[in-house]
DSSP file (Angstrom, degrees, kcal/mol; ACC not computed):
  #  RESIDUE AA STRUCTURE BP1 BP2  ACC     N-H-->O    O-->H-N    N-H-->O    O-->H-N    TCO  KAPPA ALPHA  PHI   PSI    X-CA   Y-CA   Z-CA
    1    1 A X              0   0    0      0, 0.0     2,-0.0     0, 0.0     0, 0.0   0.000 360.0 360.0 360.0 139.2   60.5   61.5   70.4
    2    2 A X        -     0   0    0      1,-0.1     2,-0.4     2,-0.0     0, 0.0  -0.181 360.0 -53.3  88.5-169.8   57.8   59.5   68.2
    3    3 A X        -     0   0    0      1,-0.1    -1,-0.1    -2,-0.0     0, 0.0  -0.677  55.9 -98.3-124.2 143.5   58.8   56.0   67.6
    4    4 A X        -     0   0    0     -2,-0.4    -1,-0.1     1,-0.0    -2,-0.0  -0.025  32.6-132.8 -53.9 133.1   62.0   54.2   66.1
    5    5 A X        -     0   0    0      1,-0.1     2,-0.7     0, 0.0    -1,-0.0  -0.262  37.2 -77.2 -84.6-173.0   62.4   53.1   62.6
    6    6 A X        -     0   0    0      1,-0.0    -1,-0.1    -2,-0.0     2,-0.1  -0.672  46.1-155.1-101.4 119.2   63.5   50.1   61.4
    7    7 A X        -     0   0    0     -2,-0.7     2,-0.5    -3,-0.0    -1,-0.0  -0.398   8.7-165.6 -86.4 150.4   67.4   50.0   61.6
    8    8 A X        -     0   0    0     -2,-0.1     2,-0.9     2,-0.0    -2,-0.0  -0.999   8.8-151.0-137.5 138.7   69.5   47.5   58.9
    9    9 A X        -     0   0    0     -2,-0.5    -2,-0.0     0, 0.0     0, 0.0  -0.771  16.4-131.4-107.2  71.8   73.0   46.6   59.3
   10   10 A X        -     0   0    0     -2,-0.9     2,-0.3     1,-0.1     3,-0.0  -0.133  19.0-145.9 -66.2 164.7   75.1   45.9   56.0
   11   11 A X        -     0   0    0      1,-0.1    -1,-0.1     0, 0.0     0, 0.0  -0.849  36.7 -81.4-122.9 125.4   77.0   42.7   56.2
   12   12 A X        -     0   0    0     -2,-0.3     2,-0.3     1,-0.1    -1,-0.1  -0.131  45.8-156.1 -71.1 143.2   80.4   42.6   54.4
   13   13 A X        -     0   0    0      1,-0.1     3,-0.1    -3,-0.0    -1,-0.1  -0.667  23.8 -74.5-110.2 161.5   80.1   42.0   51.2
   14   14 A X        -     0   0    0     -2,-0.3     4,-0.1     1,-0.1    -1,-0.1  -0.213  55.1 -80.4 -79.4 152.8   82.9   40.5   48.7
   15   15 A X        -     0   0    0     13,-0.2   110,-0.3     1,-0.2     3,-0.3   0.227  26.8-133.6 -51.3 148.9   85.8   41.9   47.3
   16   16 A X  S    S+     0   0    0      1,-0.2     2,-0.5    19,-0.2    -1,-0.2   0.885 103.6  28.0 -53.6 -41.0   85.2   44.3   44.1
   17   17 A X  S    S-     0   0    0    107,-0.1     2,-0.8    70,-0.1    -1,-0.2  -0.847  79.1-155.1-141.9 109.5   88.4   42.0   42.5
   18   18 A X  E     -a  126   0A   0    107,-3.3   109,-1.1    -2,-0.5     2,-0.1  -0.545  11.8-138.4 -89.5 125.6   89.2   38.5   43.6
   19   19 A X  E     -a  127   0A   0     -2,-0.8     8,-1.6     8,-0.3     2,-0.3  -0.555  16.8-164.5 -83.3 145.1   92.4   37.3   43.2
   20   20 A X  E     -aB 128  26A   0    107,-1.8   109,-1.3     6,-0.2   110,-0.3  -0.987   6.1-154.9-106.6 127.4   93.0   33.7   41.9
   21   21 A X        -     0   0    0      4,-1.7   109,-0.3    -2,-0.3   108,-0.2   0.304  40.8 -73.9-109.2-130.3   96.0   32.1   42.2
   22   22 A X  S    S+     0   0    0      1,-0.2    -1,-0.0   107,-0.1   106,-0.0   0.764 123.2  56.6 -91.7 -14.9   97.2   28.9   39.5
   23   23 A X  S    S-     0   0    0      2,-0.1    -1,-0.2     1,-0.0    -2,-0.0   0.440 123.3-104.8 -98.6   5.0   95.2   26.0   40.5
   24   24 A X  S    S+     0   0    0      1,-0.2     2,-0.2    -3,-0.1    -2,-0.1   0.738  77.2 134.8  96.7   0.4   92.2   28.3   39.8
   25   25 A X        -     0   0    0     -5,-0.1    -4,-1.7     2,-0.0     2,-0.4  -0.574  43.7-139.4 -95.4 153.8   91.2   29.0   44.0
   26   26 A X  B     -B   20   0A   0     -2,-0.2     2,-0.6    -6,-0.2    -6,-0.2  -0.799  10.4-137.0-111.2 161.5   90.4   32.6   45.3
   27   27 A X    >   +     0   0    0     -8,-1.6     3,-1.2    -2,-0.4    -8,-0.3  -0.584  39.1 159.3-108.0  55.0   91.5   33.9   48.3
   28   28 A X  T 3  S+     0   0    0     -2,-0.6   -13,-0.2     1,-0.3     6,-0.2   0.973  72.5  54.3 -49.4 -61.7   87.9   35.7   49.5
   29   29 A X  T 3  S+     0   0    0     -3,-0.2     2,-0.3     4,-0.1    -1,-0.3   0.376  75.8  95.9 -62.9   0.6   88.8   35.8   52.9
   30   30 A X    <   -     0   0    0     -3,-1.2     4,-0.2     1,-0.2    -3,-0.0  -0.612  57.8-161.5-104.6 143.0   91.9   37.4   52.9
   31   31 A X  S >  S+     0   0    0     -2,-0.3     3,-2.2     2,-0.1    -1,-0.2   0.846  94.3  64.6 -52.8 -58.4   91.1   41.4   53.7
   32   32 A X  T 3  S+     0   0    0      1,-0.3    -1,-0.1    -3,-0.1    -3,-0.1   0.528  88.5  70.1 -69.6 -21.1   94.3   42.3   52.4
   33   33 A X  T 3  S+     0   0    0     -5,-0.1    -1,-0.3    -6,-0.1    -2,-0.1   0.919  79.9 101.3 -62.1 -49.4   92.8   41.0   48.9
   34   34 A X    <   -     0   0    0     -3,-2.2     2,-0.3    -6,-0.2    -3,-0.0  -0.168  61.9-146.2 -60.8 153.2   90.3   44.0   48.6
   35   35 A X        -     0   0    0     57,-0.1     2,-0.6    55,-0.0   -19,-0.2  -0.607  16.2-121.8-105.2 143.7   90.9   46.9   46.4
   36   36 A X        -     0   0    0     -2,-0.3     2,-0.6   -20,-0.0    56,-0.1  -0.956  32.0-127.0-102.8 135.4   89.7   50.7   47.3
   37   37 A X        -     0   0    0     -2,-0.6    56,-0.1    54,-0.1    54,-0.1  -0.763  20.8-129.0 -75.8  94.2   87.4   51.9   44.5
   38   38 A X        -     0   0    0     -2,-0.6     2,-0.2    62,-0.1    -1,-0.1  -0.056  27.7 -99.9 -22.0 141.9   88.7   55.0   43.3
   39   39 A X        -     0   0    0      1,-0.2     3,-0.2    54,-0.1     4,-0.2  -0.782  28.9-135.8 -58.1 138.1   85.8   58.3   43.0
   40   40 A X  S >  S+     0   0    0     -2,-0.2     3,-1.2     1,-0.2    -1,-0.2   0.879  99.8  61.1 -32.5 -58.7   84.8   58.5   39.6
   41   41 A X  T 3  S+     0   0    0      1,-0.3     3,-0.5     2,-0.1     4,-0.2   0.321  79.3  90.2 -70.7  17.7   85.0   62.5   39.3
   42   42 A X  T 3  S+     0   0    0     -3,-0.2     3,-0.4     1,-0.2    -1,-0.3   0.951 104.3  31.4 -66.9 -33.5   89.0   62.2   40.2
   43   43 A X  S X  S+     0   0    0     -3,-1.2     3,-0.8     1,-0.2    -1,-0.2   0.160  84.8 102.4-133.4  29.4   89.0   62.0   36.4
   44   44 A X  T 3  S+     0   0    0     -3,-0.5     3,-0.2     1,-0.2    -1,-0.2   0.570  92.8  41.1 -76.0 -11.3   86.2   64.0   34.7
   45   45 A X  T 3  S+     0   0    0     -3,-0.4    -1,-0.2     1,-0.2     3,-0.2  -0.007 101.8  77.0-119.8  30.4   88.3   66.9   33.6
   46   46 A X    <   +     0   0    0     -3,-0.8    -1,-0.2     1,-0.1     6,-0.1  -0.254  50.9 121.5-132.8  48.0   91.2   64.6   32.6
   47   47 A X        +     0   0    0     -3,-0.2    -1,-0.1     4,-0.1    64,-0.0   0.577  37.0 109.8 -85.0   2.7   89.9   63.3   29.4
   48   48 A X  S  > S-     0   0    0     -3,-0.2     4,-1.2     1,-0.1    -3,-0.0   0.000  71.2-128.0 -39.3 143.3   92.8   64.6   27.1
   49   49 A X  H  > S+     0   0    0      1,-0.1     4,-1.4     2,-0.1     5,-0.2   0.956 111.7  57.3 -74.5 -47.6   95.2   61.4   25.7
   50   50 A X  H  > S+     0   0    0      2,-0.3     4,-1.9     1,-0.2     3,-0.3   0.961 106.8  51.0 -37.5 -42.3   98.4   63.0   26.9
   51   51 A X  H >> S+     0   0    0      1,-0.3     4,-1.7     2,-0.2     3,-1.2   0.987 116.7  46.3 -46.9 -62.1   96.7   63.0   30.8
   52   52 A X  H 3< S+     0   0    0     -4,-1.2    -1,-0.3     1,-0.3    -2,-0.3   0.535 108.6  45.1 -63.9 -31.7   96.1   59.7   30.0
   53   53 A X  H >< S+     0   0    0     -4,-1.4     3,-0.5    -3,-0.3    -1,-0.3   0.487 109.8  60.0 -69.7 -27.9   99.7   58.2   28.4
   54   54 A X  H << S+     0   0    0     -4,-1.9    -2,-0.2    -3,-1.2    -3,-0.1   0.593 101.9  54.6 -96.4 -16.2  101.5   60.1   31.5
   55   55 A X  T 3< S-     0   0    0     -4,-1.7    -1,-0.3     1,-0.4    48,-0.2   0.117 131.7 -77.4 -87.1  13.4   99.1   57.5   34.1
   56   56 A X    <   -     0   0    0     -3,-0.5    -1,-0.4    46,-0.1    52,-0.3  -0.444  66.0 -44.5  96.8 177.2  100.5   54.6   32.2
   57   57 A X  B     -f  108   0B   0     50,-4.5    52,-1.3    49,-0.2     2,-0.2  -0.499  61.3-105.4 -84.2 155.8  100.0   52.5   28.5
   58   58 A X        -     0   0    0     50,-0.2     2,-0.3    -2,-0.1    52,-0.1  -0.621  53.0-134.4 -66.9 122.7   96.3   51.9   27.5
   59   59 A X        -     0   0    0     -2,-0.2     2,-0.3     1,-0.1    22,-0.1  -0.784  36.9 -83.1 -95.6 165.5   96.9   47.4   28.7
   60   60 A X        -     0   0    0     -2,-0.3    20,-1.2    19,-0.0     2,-0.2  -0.287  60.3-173.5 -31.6  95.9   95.4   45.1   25.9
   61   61 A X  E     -C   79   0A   0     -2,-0.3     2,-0.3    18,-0.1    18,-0.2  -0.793  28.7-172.1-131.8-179.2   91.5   44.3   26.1
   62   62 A X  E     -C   78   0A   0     16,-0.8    16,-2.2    -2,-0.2     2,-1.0  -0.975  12.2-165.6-152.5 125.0   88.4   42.4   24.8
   63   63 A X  E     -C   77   0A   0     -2,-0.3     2,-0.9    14,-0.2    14,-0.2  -0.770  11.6-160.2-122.5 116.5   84.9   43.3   25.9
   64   64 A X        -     0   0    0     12,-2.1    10,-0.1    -2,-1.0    -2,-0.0  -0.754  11.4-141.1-110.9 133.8   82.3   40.5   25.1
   65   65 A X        -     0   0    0     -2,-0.9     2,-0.3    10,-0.2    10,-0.2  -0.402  26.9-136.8 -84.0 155.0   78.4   41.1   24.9
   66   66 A X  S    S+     0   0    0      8,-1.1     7,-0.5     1,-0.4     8,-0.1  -0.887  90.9  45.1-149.4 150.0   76.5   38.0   26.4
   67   67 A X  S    S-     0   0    0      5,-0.3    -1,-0.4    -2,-0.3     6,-0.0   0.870  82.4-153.4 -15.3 124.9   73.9   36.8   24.9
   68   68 A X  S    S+     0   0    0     -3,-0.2     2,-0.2     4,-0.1    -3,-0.1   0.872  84.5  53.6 -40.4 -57.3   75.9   37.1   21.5
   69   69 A X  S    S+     0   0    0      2,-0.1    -3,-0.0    -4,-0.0     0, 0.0  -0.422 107.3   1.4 -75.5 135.7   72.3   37.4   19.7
   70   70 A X  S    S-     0   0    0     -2,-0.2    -4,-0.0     2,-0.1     3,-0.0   0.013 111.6 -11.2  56.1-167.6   69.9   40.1   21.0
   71   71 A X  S    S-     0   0    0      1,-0.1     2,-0.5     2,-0.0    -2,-0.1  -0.463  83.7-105.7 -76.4 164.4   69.7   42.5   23.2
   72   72 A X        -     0   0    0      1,-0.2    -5,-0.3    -4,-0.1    -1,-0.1  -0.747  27.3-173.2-119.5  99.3   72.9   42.1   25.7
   73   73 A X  S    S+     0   0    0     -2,-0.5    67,-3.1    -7,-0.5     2,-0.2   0.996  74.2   3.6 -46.5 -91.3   72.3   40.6   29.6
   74   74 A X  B     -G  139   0C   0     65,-0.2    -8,-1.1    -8,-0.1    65,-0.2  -0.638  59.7-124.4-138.4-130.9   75.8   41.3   30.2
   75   75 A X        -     0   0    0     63,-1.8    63,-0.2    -2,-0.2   -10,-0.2  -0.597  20.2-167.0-105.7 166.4   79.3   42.6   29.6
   76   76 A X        -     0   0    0     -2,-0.2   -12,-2.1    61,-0.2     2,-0.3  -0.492   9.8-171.5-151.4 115.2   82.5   40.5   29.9
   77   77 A X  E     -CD  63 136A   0     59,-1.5    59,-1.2   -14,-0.2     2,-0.5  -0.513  12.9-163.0 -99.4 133.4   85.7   42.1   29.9
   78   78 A X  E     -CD  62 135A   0    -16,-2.2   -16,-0.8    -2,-0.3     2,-0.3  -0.896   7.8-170.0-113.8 104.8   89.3   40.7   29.7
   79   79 A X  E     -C   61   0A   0     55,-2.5     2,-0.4    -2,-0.5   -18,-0.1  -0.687  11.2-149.4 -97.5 127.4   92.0   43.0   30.8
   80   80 A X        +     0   0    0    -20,-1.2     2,-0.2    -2,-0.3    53,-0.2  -0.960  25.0 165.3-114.2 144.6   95.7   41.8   30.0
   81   81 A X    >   +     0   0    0     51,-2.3     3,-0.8    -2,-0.4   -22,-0.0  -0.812   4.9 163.0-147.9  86.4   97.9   43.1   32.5
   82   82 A X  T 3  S+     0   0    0     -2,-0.2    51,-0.1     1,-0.2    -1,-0.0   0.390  79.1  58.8-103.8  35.2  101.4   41.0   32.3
   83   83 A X  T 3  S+     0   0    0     49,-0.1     2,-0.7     0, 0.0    -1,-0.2   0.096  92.3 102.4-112.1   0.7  103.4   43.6   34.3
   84   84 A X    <   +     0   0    0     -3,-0.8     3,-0.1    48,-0.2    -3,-0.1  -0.741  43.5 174.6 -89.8 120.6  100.8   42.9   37.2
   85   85 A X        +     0   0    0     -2,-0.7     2,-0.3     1,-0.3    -1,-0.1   0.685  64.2   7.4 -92.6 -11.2  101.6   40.9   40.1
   86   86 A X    >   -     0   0    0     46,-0.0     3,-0.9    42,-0.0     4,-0.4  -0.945  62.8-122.8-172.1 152.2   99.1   40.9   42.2
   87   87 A X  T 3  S+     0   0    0     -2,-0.3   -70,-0.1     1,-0.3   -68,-0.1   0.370 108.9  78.3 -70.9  17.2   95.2   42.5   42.3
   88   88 A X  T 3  S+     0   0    0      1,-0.1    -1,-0.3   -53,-0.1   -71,-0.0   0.901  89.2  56.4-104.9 -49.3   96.5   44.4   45.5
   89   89 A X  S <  S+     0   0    0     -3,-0.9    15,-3.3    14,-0.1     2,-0.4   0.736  99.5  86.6 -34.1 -50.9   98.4   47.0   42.6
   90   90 A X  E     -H  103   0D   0     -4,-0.4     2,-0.7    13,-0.2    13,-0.3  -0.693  53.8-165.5-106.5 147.7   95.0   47.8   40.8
   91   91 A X  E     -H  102   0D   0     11,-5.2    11,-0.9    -2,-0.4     2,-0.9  -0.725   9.2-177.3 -90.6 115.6   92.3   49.9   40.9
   92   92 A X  E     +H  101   0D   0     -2,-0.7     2,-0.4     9,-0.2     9,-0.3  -0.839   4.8 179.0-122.4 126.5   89.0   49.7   39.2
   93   93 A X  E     -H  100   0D   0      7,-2.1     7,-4.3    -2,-0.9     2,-0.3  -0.958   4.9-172.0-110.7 122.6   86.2   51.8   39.0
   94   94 A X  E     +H   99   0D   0     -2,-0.4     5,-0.2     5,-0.2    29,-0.1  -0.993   8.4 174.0-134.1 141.5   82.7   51.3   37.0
   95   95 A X        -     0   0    0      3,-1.3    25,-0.3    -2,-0.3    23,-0.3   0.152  48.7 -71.6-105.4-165.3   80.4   53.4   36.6
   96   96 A X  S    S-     0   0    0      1,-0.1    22,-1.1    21,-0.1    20,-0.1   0.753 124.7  -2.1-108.6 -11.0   77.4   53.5   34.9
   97   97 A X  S    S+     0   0    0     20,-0.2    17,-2.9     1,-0.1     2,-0.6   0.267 125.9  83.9-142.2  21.4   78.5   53.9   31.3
   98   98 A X  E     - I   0 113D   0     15,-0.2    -3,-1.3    20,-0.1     2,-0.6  -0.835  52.6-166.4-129.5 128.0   82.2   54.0   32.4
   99   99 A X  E     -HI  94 112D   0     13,-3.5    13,-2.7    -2,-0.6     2,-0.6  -0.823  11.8-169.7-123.6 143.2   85.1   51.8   33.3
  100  100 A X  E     +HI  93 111D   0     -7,-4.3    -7,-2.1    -2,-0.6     2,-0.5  -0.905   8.5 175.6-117.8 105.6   87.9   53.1   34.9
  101  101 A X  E     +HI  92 110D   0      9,-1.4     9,-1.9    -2,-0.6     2,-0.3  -0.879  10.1 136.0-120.3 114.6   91.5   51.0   35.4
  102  102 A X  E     -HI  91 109D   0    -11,-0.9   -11,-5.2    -2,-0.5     2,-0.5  -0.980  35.7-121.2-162.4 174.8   94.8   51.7   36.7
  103  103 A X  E >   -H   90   0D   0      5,-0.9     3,-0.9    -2,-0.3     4,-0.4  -0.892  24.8-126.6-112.8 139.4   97.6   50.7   38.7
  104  104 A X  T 3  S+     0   0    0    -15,-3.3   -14,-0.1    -2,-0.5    -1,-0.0   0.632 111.3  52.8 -64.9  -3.3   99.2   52.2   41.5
  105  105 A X  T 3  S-     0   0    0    -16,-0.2    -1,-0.3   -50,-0.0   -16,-0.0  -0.030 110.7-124.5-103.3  19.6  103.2   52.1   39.7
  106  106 A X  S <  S+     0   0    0     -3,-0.9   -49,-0.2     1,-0.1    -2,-0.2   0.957  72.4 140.9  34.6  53.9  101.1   53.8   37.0
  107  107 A X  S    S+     0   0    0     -4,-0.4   -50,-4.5     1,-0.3     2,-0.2   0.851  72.8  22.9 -97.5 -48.9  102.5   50.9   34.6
  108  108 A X  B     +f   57   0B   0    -52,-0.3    -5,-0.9   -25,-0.0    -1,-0.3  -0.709  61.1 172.3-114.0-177.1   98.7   50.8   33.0
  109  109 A X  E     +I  102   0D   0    -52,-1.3     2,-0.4    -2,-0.2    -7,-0.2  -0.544   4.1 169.4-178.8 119.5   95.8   53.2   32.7
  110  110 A X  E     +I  101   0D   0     -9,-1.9    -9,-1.4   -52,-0.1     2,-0.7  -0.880   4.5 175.2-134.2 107.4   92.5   52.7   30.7
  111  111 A X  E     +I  100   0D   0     -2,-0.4     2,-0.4   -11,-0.3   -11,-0.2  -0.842  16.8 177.6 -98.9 121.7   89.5   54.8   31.0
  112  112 A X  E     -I   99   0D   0    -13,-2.7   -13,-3.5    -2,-0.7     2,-0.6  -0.990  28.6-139.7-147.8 152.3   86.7   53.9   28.4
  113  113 A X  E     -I   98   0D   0     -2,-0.4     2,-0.2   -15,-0.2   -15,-0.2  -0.884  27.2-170.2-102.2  95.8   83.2   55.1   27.7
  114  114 A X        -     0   0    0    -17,-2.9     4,-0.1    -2,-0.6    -2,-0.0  -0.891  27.0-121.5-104.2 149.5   80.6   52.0   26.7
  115  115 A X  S    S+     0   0    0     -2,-0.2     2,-0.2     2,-0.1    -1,-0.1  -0.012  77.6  81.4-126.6  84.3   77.2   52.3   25.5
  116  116 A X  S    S-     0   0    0    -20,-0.1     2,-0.7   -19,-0.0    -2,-0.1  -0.850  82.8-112.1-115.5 162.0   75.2   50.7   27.9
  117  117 A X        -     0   0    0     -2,-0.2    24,-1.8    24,-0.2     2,-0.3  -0.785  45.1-145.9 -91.8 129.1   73.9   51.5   31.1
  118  118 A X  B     -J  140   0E   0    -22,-1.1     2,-1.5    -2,-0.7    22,-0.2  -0.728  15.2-134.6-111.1 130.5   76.1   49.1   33.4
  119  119 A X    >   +     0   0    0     20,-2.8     3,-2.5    -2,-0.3    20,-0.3  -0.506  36.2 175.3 -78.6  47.6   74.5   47.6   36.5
  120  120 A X  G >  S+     0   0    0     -2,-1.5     3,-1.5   -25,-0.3    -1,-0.2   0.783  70.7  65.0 -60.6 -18.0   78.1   48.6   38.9
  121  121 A X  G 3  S+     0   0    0      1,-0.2    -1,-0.3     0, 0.0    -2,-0.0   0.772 109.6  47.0 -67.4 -13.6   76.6   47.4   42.4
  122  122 A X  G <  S+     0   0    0     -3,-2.5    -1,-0.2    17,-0.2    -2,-0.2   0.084  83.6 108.4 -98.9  -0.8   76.7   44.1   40.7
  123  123 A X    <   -     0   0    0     -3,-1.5     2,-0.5    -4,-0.2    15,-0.2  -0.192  42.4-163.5 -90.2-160.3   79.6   43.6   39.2
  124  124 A X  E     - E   0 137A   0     13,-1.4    13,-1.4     2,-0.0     2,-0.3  -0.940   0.7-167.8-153.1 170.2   82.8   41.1   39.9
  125  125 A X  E     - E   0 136A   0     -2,-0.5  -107,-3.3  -110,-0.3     2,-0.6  -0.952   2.8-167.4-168.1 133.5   86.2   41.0   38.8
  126  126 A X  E     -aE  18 135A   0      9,-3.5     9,-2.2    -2,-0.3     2,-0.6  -0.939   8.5-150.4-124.9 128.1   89.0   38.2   39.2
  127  127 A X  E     -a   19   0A   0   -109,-1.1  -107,-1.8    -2,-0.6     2,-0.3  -0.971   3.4-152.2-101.3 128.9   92.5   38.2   38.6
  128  128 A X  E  >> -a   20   0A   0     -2,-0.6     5,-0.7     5,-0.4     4,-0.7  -0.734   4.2-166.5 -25.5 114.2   94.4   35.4   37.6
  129  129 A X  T  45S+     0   0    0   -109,-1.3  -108,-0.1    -2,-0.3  -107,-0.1   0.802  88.2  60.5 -96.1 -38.7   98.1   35.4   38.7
  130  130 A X  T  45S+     0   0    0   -110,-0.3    -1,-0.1  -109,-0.3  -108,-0.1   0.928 123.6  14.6 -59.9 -58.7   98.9   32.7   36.5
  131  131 A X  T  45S-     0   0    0      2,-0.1   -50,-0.3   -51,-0.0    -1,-0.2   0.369  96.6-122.7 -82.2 -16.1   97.9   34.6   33.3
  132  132 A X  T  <5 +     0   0    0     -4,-0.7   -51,-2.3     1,-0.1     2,-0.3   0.914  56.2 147.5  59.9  40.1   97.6   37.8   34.3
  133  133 A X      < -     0   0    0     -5,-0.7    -5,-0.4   -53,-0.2   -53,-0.2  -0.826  38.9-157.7-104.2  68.8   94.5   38.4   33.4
  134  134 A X        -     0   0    0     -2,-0.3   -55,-2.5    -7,-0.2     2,-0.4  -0.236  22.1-163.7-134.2 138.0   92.3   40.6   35.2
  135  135 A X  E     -DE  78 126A   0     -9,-2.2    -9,-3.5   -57,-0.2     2,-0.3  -0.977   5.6-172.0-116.5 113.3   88.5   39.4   34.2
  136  136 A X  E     -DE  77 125A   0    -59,-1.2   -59,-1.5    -2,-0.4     2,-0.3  -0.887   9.2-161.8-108.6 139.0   85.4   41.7   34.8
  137  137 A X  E     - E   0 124A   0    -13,-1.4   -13,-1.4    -2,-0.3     2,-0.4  -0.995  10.6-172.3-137.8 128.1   81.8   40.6   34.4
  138  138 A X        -     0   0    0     -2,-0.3   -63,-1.8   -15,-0.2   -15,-0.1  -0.923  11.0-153.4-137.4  88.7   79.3   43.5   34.1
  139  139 A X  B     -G   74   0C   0     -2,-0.4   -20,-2.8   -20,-0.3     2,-0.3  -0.528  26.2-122.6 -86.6 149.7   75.5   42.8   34.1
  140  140 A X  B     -J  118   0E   0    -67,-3.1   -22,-0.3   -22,-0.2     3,-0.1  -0.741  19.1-103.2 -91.4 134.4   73.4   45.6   32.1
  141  141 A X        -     0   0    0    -24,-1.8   -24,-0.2    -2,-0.3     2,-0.1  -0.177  44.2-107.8 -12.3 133.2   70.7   47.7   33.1
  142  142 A X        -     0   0    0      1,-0.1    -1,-0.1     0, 0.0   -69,-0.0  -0.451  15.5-150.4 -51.9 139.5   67.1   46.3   31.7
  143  143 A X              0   0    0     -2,-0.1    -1,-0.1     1,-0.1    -2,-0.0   0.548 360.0 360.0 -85.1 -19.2   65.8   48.7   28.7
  144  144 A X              0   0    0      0, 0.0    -1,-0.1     0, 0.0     0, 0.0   0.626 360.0 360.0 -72.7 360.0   62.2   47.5   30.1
């Protein structure tokens, strides 16, 4: 009855974390490359440190604001992970003032609160195999 609306079709989009191997190329096409995005609320009543030491070690990070000067465009996060071998092992979840990390051997696990409101439908993430490096870049919410 009455008349049809206008139907839209999403079109796959690229993986949440793109693996790079040593000469610096990603492997987009590869399926096997994508990561399943954890729920966020798996781990709203698990903010204790013990919870959190028994999922694996807090790994090594550096979160840098871009633009350095003024208010912040976005985030860029460097995760060291040198017991990771491949981006097919971790998970990551962000949220909107939250970033959420682990690996399935439980070897890490890092749950952290920032405060900005984080733009997650947008973000990207590379790993580096060579370095081990897992790189996230996290554009911010507009205050305007």
């Amino acid at each position: 009855m009455g008349q049809l609306t206008d139907q839209y079709i999403r079109t796959k989009s690229k993986p949440f974390i793109v693996e790079i191997d040593s000469n610096g190329k990603s492997e987009l096409d590869e399926q096997d490359k994508l990561e399943t995005i954890k729920d966020k609320n798996q781990f709203e009543n698990e903010n204790d440190i013990e919870t959190k030491l028994q999922r694996g070690q807090i790994p090594e990070y550096k979160i840098t604001r871009e633009p350095l000067e003024g208010e912040p465009e976005y985030l860029v996060m460097e995760v060291q992970l040198p017991k990771v071998k491949s981006s097919k092992t971790i998970s990551l979840d962000i949220g909107e003032d939250r970033i959420l990390l682990q690996t399935r051997s439980n070897v890490y696990f890092l749950d952290i609160y920032l405060s900005f409101n984080m733009n997650s439908d947008d973000c990207g993430a590379q790993f580096d195999k060579a370095t081990q490096i897992l790189t996230i870049t996290i554009p911010l919410e507009t205050s305007k």
